[in-house]
ROTOR-865704 format. One line per 5 residues: their letters; for each residue x, z, y of C-alpha. Coordinates in nm, 2 decimals. Each point is the difference from the previous one (the first is absolute). Layout:
N
A) X:Z:Y | ...
This chain:
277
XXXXX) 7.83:19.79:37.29 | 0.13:0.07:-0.38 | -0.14:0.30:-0.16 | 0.19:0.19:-0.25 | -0.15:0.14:-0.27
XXXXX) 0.15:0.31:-0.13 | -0.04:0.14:-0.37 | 0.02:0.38:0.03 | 0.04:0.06:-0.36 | 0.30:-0.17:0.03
XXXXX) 0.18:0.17:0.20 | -0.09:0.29:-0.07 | 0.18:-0.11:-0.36 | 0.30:-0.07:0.19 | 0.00:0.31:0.21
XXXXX) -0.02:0.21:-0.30 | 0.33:-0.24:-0.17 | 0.21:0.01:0.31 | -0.08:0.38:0.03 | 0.12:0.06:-0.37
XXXXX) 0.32:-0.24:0.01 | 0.10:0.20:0.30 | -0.07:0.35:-0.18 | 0.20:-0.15:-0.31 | 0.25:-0.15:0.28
XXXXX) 0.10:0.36:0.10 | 0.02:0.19:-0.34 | 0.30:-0.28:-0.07 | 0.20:0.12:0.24 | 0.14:0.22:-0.23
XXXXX) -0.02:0.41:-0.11 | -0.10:0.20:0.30 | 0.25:0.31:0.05 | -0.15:0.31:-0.09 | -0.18:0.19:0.21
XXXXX) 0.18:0.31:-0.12 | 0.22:0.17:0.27 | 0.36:0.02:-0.07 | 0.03:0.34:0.11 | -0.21:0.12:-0.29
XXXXX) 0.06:0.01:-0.38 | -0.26:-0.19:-0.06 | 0.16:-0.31:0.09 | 0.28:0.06:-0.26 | -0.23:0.11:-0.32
XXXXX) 0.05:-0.21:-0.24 | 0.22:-0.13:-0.30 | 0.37:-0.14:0.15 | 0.22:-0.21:-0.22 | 0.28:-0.19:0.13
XXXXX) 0.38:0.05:-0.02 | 0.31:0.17:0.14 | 0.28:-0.26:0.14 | 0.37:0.02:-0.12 | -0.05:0.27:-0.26
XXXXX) -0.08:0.00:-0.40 | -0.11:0.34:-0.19 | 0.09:0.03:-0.28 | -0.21:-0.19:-0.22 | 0.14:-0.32:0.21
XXXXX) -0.31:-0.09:0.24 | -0.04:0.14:0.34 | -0.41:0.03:-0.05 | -0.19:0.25:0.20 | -0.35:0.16:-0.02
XXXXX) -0.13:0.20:0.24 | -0.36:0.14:0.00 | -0.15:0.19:0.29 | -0.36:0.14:0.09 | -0.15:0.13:0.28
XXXXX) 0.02:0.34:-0.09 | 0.35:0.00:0.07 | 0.16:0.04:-0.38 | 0.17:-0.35:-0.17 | 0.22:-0.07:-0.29
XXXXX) 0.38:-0.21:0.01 | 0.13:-0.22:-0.26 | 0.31:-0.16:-0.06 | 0.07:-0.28:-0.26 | -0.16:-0.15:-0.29
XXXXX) 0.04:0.23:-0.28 | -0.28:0.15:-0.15 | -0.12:0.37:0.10 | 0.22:0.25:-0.17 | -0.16:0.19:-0.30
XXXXX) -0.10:0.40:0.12 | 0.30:0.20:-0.14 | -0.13:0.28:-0.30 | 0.32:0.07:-0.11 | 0.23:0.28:0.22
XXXXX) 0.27:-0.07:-0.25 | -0.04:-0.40:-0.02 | 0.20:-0.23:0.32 | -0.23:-0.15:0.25 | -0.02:-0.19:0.11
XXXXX) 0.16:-0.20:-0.29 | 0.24:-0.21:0.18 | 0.15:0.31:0.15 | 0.35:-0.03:0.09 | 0.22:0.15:-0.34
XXXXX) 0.28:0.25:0.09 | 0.37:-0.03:0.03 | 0.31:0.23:0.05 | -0.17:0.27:-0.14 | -0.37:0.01:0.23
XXXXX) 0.21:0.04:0.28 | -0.09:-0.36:0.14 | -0.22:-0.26:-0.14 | -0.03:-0.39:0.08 | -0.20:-0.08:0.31
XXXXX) -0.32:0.11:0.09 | -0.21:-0.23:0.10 | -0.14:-0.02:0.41 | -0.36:0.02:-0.14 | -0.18:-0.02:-0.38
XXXXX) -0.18:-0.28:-0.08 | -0.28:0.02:-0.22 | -0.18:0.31:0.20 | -0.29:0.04:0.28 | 0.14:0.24:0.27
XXXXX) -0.25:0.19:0.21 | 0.01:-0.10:0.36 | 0.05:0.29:0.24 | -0.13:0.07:0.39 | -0.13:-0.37:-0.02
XXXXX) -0.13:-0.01:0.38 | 0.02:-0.24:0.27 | 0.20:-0.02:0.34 | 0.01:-0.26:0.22 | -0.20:-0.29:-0.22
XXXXX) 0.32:0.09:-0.23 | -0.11:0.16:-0.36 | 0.28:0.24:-0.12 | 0.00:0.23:-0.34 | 0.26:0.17:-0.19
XXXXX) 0.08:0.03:-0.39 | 0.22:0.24:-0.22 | 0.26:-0.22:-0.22 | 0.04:0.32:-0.25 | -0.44:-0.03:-0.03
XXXXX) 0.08:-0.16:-0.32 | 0.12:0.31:-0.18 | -0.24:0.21:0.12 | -0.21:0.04:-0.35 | 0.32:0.03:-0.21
XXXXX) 0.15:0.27:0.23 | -0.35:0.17:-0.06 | 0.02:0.03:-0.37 | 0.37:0.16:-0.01 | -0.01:0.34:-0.13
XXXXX) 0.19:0.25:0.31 | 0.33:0.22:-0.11 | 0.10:0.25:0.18 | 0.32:-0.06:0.12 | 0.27:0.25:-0.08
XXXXX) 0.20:-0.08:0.29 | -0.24:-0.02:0.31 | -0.24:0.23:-0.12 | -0.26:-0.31:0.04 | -0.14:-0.24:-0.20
XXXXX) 0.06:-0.32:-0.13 | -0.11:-0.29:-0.29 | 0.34:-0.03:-0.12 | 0.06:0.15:-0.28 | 0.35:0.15:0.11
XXXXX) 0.08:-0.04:0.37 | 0.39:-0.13:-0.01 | 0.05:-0.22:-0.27 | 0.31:-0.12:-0.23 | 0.05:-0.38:-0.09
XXXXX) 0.31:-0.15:-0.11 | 0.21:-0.18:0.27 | 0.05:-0.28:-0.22 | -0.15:-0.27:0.25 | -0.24:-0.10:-0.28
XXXXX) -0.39:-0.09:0.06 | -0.26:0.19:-0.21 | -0.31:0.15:0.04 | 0.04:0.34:-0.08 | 0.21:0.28:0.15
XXXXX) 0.19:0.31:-0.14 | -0.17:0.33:0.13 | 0.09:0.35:-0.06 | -0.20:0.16:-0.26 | -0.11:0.31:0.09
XXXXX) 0.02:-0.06:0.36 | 0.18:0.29:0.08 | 0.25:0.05:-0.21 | 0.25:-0.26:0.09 | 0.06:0.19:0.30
XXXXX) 0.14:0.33:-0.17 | 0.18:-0.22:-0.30 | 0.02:-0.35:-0.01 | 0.14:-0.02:-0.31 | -0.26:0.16:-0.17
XXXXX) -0.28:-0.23:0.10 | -0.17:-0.26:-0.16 | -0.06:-0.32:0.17 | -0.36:-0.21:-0.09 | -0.13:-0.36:0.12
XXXXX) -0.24:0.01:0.28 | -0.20:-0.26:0.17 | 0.22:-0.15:0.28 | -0.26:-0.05:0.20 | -0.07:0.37:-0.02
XXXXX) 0.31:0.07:0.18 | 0.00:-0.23:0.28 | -0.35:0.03:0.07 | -0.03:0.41:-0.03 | 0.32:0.08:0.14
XXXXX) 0.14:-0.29:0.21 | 0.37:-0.18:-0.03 | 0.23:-0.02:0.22 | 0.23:-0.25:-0.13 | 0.06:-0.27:0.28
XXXXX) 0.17:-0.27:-0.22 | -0.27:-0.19:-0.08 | -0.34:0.19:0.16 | -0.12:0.30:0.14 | -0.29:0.15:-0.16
XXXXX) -0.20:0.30:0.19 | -0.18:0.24:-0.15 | -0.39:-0.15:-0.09 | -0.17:0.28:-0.22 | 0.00:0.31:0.16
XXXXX) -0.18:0.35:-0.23 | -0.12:0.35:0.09 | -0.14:0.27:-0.24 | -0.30:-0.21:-0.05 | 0.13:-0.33:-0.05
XXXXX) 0.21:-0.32:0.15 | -0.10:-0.26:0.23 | 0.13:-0.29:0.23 | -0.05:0.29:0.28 | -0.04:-0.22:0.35
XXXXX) 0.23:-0.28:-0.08 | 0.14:-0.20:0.32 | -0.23:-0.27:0.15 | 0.28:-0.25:-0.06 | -0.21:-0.34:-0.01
XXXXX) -0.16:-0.09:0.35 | -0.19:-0.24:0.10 | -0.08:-0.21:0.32 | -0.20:-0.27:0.11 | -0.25:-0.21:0.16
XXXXX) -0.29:-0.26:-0.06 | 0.03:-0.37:0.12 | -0.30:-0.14:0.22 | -0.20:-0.05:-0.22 | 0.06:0.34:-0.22
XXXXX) 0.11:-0.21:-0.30 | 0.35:0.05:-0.05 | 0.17:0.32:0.00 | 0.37:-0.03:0.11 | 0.21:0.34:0.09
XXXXX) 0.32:0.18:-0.10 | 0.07:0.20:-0.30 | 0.23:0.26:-0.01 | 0.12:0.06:-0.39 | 0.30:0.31:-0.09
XXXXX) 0.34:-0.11:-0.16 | -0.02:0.19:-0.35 | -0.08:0.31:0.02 | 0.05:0.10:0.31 | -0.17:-0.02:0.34
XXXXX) 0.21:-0.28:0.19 | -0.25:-0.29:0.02 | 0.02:-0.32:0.06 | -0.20:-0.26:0.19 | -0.17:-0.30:-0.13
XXXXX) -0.32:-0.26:0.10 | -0.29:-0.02:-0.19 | -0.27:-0.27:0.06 | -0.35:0.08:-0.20 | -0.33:-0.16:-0.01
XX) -0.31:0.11:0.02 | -0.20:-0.01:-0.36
């Protein structure tokens, strides 16, 4: 009979080898999902940055950033351009690429659908049905100008309002400018027109205090809104909405976002596909 002679040490070498290649074996598989449910926020908090298909802002790129946490709150970009500055001056345009007036204020070049170059607040971020959804407010970007107008009574209403004369008077002369004619003092153009005197005010002022309601080119509703102690955004429509889901394995982002035409509240829908930072 042949005996065997069997050197423990050895195998107990290649026990320990064959155990770790195995243990390497399985971490090469690939990234585990996460263990995150996808009913809970936590599953979506983090940084998002991806794109929107078929659509350019303004700047030219269809980039978007999206940042979420679990409390609940999270921020929306759109585009490349850098942040916009924090507007000090009530009497200065903002943002600077506004859109400049024509026909006398009445109407001004198109609006865009949304402003690059700003981080809109997400609003009643939650999730349904593994499905994250959030809303945003389009007119969010004028918030801290519309907070540094100075309110005027208005003669007519009996209200309130940033504009420094509530009708205004522009020459119909189909040229583009940056500046309208107002009445100066506000109410006296009403008793005699022809003894008023008419002064340059910021277009902006206008559109954004009173509203136009020009159709030729674009719409523009009403954005800064004053009392006796002030003037504000108010509660602006929730205009921008978001919704969406994680793939398997909570890496990629891909959902539908709903942006406004201009200034008003018809949206449109459009994919976005975002991954995971």
């Amino acid at each position: 009979m042949t005996h065997i002679k069997l050197d423990l040490s050895k195998l107990v070498i290649l026990a320990a080898v064959a155990a770790n290649g195995c243990s390497q074996g399985k971490e090469v598989i690939g990234d585990q999902p996460s263990t995150q449910t996808k009913t809970g926020l936590a599953a979506y908090a983090a940084n998002w940055d991806g794109y929107i298909e078929a659509y350019n802002f303004a700047d030219g790129t269809d980039r978007v950033r999206i940042t979420v946490n679990e409390a609940g709150t999270g921020t929306l970009r759109f585009g490349e351009a850098d942040l916009l500055p924090t507007p000090t001056d009530p009497n200065a345009k903002f943002p600077a690429d506004f859109p400049m007036c024509q026909w006398g204020c009445y109407v001004v070049s198109a609006l865009p659908d949304v402003w690059d170059g700003f981080q809109f607040s997400l609003n009643g971020v939650r999730v349904e049905t593994e499905r994250l959804r959030a809303t945003a407010a389009n007119k969010e970007v004028f918030a801290k100008w519309c907070s540094l107008q100075t309110s005027h009574r208005d003669y007519y209403s009996g209200g309130y309002s940033c504009a420094t004369c509530t009708s205004n008077f522009g020459g119909d002369d189909s040229t583009i400018k940056d500046t309208c004619s107002v009445a100066s003092p506000c109410p006296a153009y009403a008793a005699d027109a022809g003894s008023v005197n008419f002064v340059p005010t910021l277009c902006e002022d206008q559109l954004l205090c009173v509203g136009s309601s020009g159709t030729v080119i674009a719409e523009v509703d009403q954005t800064c809104f004053c009392d006796a102690n002030g003037c504000s955004i108010g509660t602006p429509a929730q205009n921008i909405t978001l919704d969406g889901a994680l793939s398997e394995d909570q890496q990629t982002f891909t959902g539908t976002l709903a942006l406004p035409k201009g200034s008003g509240t018809t949206t449109t829908n459009y994919t976005i596909v975002l991954k995971r930072q």
